[in-house]
C-alpha positions as CSV (number, residue, x, y, z in Angstrom):
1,X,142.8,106.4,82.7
2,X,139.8,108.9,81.7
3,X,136.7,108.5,83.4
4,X,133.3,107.4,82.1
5,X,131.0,110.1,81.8
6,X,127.4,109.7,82.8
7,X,125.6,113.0,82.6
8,X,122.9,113.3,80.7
9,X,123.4,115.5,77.5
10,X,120.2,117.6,77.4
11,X,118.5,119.4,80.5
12,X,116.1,118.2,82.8
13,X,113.8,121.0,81.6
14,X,112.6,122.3,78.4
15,X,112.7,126.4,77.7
16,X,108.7,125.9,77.2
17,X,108.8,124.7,80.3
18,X,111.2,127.2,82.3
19,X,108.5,129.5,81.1
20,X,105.9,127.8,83.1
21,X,108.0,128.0,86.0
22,X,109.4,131.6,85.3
23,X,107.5,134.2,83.8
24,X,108.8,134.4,80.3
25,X,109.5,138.3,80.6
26,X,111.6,137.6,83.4
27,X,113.9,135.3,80.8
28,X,113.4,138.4,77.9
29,X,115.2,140.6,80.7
30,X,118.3,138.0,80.8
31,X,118.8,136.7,77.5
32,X,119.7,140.0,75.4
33,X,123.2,141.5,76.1
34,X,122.2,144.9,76.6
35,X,119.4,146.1,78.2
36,X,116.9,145.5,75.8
37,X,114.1,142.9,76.0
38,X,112.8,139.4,74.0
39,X,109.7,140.5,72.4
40,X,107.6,137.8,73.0
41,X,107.9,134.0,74.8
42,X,108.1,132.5,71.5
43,X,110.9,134.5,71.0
44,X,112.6,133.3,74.5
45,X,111.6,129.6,73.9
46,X,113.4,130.0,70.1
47,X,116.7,131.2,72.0
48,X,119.4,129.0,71.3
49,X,122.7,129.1,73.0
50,X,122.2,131.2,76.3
51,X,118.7,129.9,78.1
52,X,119.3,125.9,76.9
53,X,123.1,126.6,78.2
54,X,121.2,127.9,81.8
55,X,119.2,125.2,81.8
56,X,122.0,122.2,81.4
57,X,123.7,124.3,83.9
58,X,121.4,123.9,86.2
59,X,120.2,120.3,85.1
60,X,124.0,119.6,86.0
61,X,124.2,121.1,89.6
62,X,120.9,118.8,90.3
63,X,122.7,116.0,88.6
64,X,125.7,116.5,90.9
65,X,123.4,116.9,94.5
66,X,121.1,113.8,93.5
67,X,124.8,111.5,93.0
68,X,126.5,112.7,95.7
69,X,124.6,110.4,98.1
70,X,124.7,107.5,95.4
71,X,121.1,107.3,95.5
72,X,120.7,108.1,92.0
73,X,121.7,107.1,88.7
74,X,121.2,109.9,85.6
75,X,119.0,107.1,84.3
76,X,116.8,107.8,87.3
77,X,116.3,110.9,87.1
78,X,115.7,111.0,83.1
79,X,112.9,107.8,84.2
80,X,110.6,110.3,86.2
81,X,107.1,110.9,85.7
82,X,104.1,112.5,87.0
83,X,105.2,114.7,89.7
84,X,108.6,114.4,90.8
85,X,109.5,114.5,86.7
86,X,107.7,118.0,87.8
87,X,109.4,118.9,91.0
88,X,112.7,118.0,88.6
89,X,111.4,120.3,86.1
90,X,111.1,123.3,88.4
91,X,113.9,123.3,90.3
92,X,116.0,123.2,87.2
93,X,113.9,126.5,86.0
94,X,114.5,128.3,89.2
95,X,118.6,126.9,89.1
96,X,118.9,128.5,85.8
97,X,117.0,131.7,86.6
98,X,119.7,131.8,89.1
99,X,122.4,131.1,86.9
100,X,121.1,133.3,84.4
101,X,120.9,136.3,86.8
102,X,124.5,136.1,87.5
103,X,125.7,135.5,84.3
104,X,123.7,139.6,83.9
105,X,125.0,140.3,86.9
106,X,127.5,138.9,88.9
107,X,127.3,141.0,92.0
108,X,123.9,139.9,92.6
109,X,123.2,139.1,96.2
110,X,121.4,135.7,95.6
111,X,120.0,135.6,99.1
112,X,117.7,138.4,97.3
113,X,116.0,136.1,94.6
114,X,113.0,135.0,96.3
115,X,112.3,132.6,93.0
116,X,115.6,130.6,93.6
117,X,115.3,130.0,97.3
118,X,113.1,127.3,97.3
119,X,115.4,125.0,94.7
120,X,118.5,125.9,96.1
121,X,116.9,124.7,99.7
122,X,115.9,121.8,97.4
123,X,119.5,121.2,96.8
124,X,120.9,120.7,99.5
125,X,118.4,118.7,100.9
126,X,118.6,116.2,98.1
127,X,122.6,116.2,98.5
128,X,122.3,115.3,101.6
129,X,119.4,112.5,101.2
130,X,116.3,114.7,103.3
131,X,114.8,114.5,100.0
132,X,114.2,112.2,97.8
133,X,112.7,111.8,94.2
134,X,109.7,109.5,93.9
135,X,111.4,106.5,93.4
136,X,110.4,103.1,94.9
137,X,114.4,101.8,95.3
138,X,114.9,104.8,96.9
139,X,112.0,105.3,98.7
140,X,112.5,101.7,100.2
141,X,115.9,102.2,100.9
142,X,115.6,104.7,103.6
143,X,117.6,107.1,105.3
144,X,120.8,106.3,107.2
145,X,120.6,106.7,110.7
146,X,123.2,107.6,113.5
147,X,122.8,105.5,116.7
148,X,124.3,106.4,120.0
149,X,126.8,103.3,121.2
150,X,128.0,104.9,124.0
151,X,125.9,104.8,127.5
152,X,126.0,107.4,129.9
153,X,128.7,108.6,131.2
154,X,131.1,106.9,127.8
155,X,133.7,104.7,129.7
156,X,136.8,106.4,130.5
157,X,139.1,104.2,128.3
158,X,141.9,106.9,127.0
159,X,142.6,107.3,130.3
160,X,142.6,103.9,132.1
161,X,144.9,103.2,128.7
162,X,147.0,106.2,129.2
163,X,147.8,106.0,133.4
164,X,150.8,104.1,132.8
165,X,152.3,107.1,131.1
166,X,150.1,110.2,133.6
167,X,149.9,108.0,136.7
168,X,145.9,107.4,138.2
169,X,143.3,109.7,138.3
170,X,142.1,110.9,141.5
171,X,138.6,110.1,143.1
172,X,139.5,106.2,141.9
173,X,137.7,106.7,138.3
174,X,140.8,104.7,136.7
């Protein structure tokens, strides 16, 4: 049985807006096949297939880090306003600067993209739940939390259950 889909079909971020987020020249250096460059930011923002295609890209790896740790729905993140709608908005520009930097040239070194560092930091952090979107469910729902059970020194119970195969330990710590 196929699965439901549940991502959202347009990106998190407009083109007008990647250009708020990345200077529009720097998109006129990526878009054209060859080395030449967009004339103007109208002309970037009016690009159709490769900067919109960047941009779901992108809205998709945030997609994929904010339901890993099932504390978001795509509903959620289409639902935000004010400044996490924002934060949204800019990581997905810096993702598809990334995305569109390799797609130029693959052997970038992405370590090297100073503009990309911040989201991809982002990333990871929202995976993993050290972020969070401005959300009161999540917000209230904290983070998980791992508890020692064990005092110190743990008790010694592999071996008290394995001396009937080894024999006792010495010094009486059975």
């Amino acid at each position: 049985m196929a699965a439901t889909p549940i991502s959202a079909s347009s990106p998190y971020c407009t083109p007008t807006q990647a250009c708020v987020y990345i200077n529009w020249t720097l998109w006129a250096d990526l878009i054209p096949d060859d080395d030449t460059r967009l004339a103007s930011k109208s002309a970037v923002i009016a690009d159709t297939t490769k900067l919109p295609s960047w941009l779901l890209d992108a809205s998709g790896m945030v997609e994929m880090a904010a339901l890993k740790g099932n504390r978001y729905a795509v509903a959620d993140l289409q639902a935000l306003t004010g400044a996490s709608a924002t934060k949204l908005q800019a990581m997905v520009a810096q993702l598809a600067f990334l995305t569109g930097t390799l797609a130029k040239n693959p052997l970038t070194d992405v370590d090297t993209l100073a503009a990309v560092r911040p989201a991809m930091a982002l990333l990871d952090q929202l995976a993993d739940g050290e972020r969070i979107f401005g959300l009161q469910e999540v917000a209230d729902a904290g983070v998980a939390e791992t508890v020692e059970v064990w005092t110190s020194p743990p008790p010694y119970r592999v071996s008290q259950q394995a001396c009937r195969f080894f024999g006792f330990r010495s010094g009486g710590d059975n």
